[in-house]
N, C-alpha and C positions, 0 to 999 in steps of 0.2 A: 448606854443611854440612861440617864436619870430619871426619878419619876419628871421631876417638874417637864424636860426636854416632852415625854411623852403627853404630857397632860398641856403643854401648848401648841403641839402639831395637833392633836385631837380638839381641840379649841381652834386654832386655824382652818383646818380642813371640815370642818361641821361647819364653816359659813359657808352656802351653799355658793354664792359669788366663786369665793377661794377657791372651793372645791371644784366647781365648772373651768378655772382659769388652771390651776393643776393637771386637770383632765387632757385641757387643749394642748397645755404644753407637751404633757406625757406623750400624746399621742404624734408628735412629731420632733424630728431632730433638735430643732430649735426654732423659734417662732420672735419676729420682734416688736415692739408694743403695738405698735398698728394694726398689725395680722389678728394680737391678740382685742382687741380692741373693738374690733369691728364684730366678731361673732358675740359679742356680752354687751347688755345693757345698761353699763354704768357708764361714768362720765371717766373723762382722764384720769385725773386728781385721783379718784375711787380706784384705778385700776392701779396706779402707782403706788398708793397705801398699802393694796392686797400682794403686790411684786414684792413688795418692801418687806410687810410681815412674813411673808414665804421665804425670802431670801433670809431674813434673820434668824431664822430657823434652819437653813440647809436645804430646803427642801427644791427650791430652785439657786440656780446659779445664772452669771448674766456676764456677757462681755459688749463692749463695745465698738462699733464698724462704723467711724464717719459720725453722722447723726443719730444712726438707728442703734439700741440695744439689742440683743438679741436674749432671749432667755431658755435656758433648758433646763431639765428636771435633774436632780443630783439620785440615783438608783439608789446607789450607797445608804445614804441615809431613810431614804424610804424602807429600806429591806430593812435594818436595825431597829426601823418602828415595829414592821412587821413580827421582828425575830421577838420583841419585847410584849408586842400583845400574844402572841404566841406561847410565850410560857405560861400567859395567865390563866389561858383556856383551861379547864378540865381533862383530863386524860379521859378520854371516853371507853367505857367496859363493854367488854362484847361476852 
């Protein structure tokens, strides 16, 4: 993962929006835009920008069923954010 990669998930996920809609989806198999829609106070259009920039990123993925999108969270790439701010931390001295 590159800095730049790091430094626009860290920019995506601090809009607090993104970060609640991240949340929702983590927290279930997979969710599709209505599900996710109805728990957030934005409008459509807003939620499909915030799907959008998540998705350009890896950090969500989406298939589609019919009319409905469904959207899930890709693990993979969340852990290589993690594994990257991880090295930055300090080694702590005991």
């Amino acid at each position: 993962m590159t800095d730049e990669e790091v430094a626009q998930i860290g920019k995506a996920l601090g809009d607090p929006h993104r970060l609640a809609i991240y949340t929702q989806i983590a927290q279930h198999d997979e969710l599709y835009c209505g599900e996710i829609l109805v728990k957030q106070s934005i409008s459509a259009p807003t939620l499909s920008h915030h799907l959008k920039v998540m998705s350009e990123l890896g950090l969500i993925a989406s298939r589609k069923d019919g009319l409905n999108v469904f959207y899930h969270v890709v693990p993979e790439k969340f852990a290589e954010y993690l594994r990257y701010l991880t090295h930055l931390a300090p080694k702590v001295r005991h």
